[in-house]
N, C-alpha and C positions, 0 to 999 in steps of 0.2 A: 303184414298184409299188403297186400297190391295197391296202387292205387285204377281205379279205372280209367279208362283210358276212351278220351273223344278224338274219333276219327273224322276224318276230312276227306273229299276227293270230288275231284274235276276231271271230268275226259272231254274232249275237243276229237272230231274225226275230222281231217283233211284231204284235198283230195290231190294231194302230195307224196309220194314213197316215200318209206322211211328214212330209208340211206341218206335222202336229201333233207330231209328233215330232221335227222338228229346232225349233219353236217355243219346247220343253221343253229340249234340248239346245244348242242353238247356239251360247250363250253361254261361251267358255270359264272366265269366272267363277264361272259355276251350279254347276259340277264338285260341288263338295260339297253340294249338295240333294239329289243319287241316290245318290252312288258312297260306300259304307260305311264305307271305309277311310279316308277326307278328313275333318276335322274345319271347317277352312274353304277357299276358297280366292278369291282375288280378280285383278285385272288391272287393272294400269296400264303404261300406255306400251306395252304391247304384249307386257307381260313378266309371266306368271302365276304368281304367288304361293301354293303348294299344301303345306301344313301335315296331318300324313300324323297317323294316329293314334299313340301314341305319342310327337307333337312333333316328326319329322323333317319338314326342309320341303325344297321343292322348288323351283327357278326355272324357269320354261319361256318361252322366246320363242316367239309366236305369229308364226308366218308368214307364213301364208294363211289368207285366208277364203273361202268363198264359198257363198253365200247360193245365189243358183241351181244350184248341186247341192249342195249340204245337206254341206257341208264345210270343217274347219278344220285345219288342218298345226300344228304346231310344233317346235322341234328344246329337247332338255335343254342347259339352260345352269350349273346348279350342286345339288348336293345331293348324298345318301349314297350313290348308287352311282355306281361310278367306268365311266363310258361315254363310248366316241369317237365323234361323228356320229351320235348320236342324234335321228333323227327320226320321228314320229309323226302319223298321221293320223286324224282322225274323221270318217266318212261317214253319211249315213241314204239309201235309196236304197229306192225303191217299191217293193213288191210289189204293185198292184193297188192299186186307192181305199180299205179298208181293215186293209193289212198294209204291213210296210217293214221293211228289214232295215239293222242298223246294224251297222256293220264299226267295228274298233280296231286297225289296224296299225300298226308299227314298223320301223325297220331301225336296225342300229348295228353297228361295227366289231368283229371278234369277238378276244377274247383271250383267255385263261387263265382268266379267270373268266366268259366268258359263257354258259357253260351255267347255272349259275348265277344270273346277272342276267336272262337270259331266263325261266327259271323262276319268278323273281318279277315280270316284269313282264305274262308270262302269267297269273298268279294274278290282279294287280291290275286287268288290264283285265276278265278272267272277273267278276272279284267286281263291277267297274263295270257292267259289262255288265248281271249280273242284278238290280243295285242298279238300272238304267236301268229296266229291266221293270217292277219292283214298282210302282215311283215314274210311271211310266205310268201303270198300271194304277188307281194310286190318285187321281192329277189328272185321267187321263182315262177315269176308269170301269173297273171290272176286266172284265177281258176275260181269255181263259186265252192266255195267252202261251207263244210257242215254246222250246227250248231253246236253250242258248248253246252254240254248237260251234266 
């Protein structure tokens, strides 16, 4: 039998192009030059190394890539929350030549504690999300950016 599965998702619309937008983003090492929460984070072998504030770190294996739609996959491999089948996606996807909306989705096995787990990893991508904004805003000129919803 299956188990179910709680899903997660964040979109942020910017009033940035995509191209410049995943340019800023696409690296899943970058992670900690927007996202507020991250003090560093780095990638080797295909396995990202995310050191959270406060000193909890993170493993994530990276997926997928892809460059031609402005996306990267990866599933939780080890760290403080206890999750089955965690996997996660980052998108940047056009709005027109100068807007584009970035989505942060998740899925993972749901248990006794995922309401919970969900609640924090909703919080973490929101606060990524509007770390991603600012951090636009400020490499690529402030512009009045959308809300994260």
């Amino acid at each position: 039998m299956l188990a179910k599965q709680e899903i997660i998702s964040e979109v942020v619309r910017t009033n940035h192009g995509a191209t410049k937008v995943w340019e800023v983003a696409k690296s899943p090492a970058s992670l900690h030059l927007w996202h507020p929460g991250i003090t560093s984070s780095k990638l080797e072998n295909y396995v990202r190394e995310v050191v959270m504030e406060g000193g909890a770190v993170i493993f994530e294996r990276i997926t997928a890539t892809d460059d031609s739609n402005r996306s990267y996959s990866y599933a939780y491999v080890d760290g403080p929350l206890a999750m089955s089948n965690f996997t996660s996606t980052f998108t940047v996807n056009p709005c027109g030549p100068d807007a584009s909306e970035v989505s942060w989705s998740a899925q993972f096995d749901k248990d006794d504690s995922s309401a919970e787990t969900a609640a924090l990893v909703e919080h973490m991508y929101r606060a990524g999300l509007t770390g991603l904004q600012d951090y636009l805003d400020t490499v690529l000129g402030t512009v009045h950016s959308g809300e994260v919803r």
